[in-house]
C-alpha positions in Angstrom: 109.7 83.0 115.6 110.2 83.4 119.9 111.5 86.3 121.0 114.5 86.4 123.3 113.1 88.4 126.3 116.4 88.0 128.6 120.0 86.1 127.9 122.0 86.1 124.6 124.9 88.0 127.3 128.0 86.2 128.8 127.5 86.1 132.4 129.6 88.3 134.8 132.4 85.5 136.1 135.0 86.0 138.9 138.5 86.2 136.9 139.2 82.9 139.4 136.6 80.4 137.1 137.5 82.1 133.6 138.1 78.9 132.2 135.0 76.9 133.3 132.2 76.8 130.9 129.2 79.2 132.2 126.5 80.1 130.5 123.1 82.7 131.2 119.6 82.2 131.8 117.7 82.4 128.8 113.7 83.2 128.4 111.9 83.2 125.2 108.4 84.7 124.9 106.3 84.4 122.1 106.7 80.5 121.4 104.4 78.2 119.8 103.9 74.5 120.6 105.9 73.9 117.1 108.5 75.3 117.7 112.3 73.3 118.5 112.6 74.9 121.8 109.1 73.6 123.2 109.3 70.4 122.0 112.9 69.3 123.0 114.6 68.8 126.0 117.4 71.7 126.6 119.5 70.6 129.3 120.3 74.2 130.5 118.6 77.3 131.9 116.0 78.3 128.4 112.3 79.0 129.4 109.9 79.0 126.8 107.2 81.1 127.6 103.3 80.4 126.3 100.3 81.7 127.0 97.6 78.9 127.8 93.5 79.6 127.6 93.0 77.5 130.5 93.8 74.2 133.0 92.4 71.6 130.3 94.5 73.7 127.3 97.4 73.8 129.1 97.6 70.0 130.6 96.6 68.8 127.1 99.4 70.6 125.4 102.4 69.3 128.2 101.0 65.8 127.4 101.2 66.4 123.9 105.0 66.3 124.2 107.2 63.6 123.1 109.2 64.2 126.3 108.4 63.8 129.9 111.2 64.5 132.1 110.4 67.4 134.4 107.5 69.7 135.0 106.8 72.6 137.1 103.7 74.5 138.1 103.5 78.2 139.2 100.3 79.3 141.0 99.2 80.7 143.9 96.1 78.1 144.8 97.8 75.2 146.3 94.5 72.5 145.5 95.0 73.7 141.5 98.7 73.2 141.2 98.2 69.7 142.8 95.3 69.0 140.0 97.6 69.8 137.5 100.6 68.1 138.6 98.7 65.2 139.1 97.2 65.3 135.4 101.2 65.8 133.7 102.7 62.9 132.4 106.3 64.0 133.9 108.5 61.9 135.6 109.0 64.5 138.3 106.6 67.5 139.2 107.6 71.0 141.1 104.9 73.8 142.8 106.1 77.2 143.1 110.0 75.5 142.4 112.2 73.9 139.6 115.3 71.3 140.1 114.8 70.5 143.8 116.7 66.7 143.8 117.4 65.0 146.9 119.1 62.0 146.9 116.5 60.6 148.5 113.9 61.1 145.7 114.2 58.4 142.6 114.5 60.1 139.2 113.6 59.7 135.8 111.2 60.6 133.3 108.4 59.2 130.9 108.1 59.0 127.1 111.0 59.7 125.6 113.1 61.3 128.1 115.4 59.0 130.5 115.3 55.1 131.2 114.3 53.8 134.5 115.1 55.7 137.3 118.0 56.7 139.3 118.3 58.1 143.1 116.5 56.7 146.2 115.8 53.1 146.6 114.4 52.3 143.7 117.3 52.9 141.6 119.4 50.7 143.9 117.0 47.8 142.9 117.5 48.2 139.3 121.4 46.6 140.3 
């Protein structure tokens, strides 16, 4: 199986939010593309971490995914993270970030994850 690499602790809280729900980052390392935390949706801070062989391996196996919410590339050539992003079906792409949403920016995802989208003016012309 993974291997938790960081998180399975309760996270330091000031005594004035004890009784708000909180929980820590998470990372696994040593995932496989089979595996329940790659190929679902985990609305919270869990990384799965997976080594990839190279641009084509690594596009092929996001795609392969039943979900399509959110993506985010990490590199430090500009022209190869656009190439990628460009290639993931996602309904929202990130360089060098994760989570950035504006208001301004419509929302939503492909496959099986979200329906239509919400934020911007697109979502106001869905009413």
């Amino acid at each position: 199986g993974a291997t938790l690499y960081y998180g399975n602790k309760p996270p330091n809280i000031p005594e004035s939010c004890q009784n708000g729900l909180f929980i820590s980052p998470t990372i696994f390392t040593d995932c496989t593309d089979d595996m329940r935390i790659v190929k679902e949706e985990i609305f919270g801070m869990v990384m799965a971490v997976m080594p990839f062989s190279d641009e084509t391996d690594v596009i092929n196996r996001a795609n392969n995914s039943l979900m399509g919410l959110a993506a985010g590339v990490y590199t430090k050539d500009l022209q190869r993270a656009h190439r990628v992003t460009g290639q993931l079906d996602a309904g929202v792409t990130w360089i060098n970030n994760y989570n950035l949403a504006p208001v301004e920016l419509p929302w939503g995802g492909y496959k099986n994850s979200g329906i239509g989208r919400e934020n911007g003016i697109t979502s106001l012309e869905s009413w």
